[in-house]
C-alpha positions in Angstrom: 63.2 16.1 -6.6 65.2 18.9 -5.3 67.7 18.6 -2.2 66.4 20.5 1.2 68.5 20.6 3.7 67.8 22.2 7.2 70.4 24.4 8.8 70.2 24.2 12.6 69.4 27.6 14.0 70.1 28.9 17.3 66.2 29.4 19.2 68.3 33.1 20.3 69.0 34.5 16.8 65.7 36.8 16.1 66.1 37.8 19.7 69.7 38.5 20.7 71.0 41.6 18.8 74.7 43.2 19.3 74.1 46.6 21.5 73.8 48.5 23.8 70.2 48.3 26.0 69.0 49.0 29.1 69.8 52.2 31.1 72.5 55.0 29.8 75.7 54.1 31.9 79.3 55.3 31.2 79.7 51.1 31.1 77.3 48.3 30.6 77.1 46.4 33.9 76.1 43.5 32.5 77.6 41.5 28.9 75.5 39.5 27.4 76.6 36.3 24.5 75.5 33.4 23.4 77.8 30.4 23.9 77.5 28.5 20.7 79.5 25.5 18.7 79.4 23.7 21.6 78.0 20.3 22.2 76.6 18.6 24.6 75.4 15.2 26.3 74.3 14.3 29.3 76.4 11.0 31.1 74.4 9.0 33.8 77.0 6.3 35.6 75.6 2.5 35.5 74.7 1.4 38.7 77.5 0.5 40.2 80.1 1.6 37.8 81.3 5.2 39.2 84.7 4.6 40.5 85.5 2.8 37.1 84.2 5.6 35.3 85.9 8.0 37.5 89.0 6.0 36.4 88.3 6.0 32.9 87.7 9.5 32.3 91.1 10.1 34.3 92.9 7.8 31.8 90.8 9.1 28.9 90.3 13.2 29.2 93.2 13.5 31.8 90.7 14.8 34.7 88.8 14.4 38.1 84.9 13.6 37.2 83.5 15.7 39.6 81.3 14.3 42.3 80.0 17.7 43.8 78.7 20.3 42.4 81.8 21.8 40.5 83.0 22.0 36.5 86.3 20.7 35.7 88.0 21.1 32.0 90.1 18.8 29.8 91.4 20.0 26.9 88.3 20.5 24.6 85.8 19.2 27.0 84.2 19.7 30.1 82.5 17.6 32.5 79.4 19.7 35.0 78.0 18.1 37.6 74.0 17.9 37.3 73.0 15.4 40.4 74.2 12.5 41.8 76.3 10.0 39.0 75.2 12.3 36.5 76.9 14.9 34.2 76.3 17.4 31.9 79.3 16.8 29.1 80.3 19.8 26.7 82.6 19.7 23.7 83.6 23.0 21.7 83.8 23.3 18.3 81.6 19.8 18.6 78.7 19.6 16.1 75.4 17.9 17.4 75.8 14.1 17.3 79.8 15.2 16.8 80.2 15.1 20.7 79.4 10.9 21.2 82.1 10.1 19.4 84.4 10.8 22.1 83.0 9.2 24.5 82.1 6.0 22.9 85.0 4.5 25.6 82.6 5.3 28.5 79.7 3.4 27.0 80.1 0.3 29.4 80.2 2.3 32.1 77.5 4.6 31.1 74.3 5.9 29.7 75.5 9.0 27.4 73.1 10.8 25.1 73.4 13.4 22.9 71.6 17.0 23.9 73.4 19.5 21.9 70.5 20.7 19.7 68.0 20.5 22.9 69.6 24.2 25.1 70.9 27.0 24.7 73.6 28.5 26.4 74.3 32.2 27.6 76.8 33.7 29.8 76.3 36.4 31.6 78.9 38.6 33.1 80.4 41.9 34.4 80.7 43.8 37.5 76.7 44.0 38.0 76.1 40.0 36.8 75.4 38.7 40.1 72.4 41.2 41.0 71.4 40.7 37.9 71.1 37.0 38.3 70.0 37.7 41.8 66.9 38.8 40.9 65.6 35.3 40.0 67.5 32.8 41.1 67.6 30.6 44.6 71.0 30.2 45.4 73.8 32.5 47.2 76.1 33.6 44.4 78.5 35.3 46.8 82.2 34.3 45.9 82.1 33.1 49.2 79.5 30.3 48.7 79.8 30.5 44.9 83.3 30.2 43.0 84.8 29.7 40.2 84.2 26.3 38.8 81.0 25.6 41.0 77.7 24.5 39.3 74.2 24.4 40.1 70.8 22.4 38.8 68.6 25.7 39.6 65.8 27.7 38.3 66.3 31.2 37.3 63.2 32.5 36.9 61.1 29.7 37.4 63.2 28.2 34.7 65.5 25.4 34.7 68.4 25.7 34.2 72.5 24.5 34.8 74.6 27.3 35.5 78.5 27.6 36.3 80.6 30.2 37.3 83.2 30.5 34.0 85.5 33.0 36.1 86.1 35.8 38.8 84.8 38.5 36.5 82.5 37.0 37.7 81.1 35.5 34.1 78.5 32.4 34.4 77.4 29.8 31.7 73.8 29.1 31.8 72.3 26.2 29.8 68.6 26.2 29.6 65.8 24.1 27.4 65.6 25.7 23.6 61.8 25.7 23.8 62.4 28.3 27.3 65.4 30.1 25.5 63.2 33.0 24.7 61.8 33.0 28.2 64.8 33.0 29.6 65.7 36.0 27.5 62.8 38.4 27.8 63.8 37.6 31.7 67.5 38.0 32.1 67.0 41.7 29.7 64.2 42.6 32.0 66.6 41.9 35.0 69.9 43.5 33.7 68.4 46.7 32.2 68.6 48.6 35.4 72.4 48.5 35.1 73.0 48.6 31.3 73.3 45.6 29.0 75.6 44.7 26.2 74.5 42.3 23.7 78.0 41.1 22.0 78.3 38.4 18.9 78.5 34.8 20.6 81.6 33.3 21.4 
């Protein structure tokens, strides 16, 4: 019997190709990447367990777990805020099912499951990233509502999605479901063509 294996593929890679799009402008307004070799699992506190897990991701990772809406970093990891005792954890360089191994410690104080293979992430940035995003999406993204480090649970496009702002640029991370990735694309090209896209090789 001959060996098959399956190589994970990224639900972007017919769709996103390196270029320029959108109008002719001296500079793209808008860059365009995928985010990937990260993974990711969500982490849902055990009732009653939140300031012990607090503490033992400040012994473990070094950092606050946020309990608003922000991002904070440690090291190779990340912790996003996506509702009340819950977190979106991301790990570069993590392969899928690579990522719980890390966080094996947390287990008794809780619920962690592995999501790496179920979004895809895209950041979006440049000078004209915020009208793009604009265009479909519910919440004020002006630097003074919306900073660096801040998260949201949105939709963009009637999509859902997570989406943090990565830095002052401004650049944003936004995670949505791989089944909606292609959605999410033909949408966020519709919306930054205006201003002149660049697709670049993911990150």
């Amino acid at each position: 019997m001959s060996d098959i294996s399956l190589a994970a593929r990224s639900p972007l890679a017919l769709l996103m190709k390196p270029g320029m799009f959108g109008a002719t402008v001296p500079q793209p307004g808008v860059t365009v990447c995928e985010v990937s070799g990260t993974g990711l699992a969500s982490m849902i506190a055990r009732k009653g367990c939140t300031p012990a897990l607090v503490a033992a991701v400040r012994e473990r990772f070094k950092c606050e777990l946020p309990l608003l809406p922000r991002r904070v970093e440690a090291a190779e990891f990340a912790f996003v805020w996506t509702g009340h005792e819950q977190w979106l954890v991301s790990g570069r360089d993590q392969s899928a099912g690579a990522i719980e191994q890390p966080l094996d410690a947390l287990r008794r104080l809780a619920a962690i499951c592995d999501l790496s293979d179920s979004r895809a992430i895209v950041r979006v940035s440049g000078p004209q990233a915020r009208r793009t995003l604009a265009k479909g999406i519910a919440i004020d993204l002006h630097p003074r509502a919306f900073k660096t480090g801040d998260c949201a649970v949105t939709m963009i496009g009637h999509i859902g999605a997570v989406l943090w702002q990565v830095d002052d640029m401004p650049s944003y991370d936004i995670a949505v479901f791989r089944s909606l990735a292609g959605s999410f694309w033909h949408w966020l090209t519709e919306s930054a063509a205006q201003y002149g896209y660049h697709v670049t090789d993911g990150l």
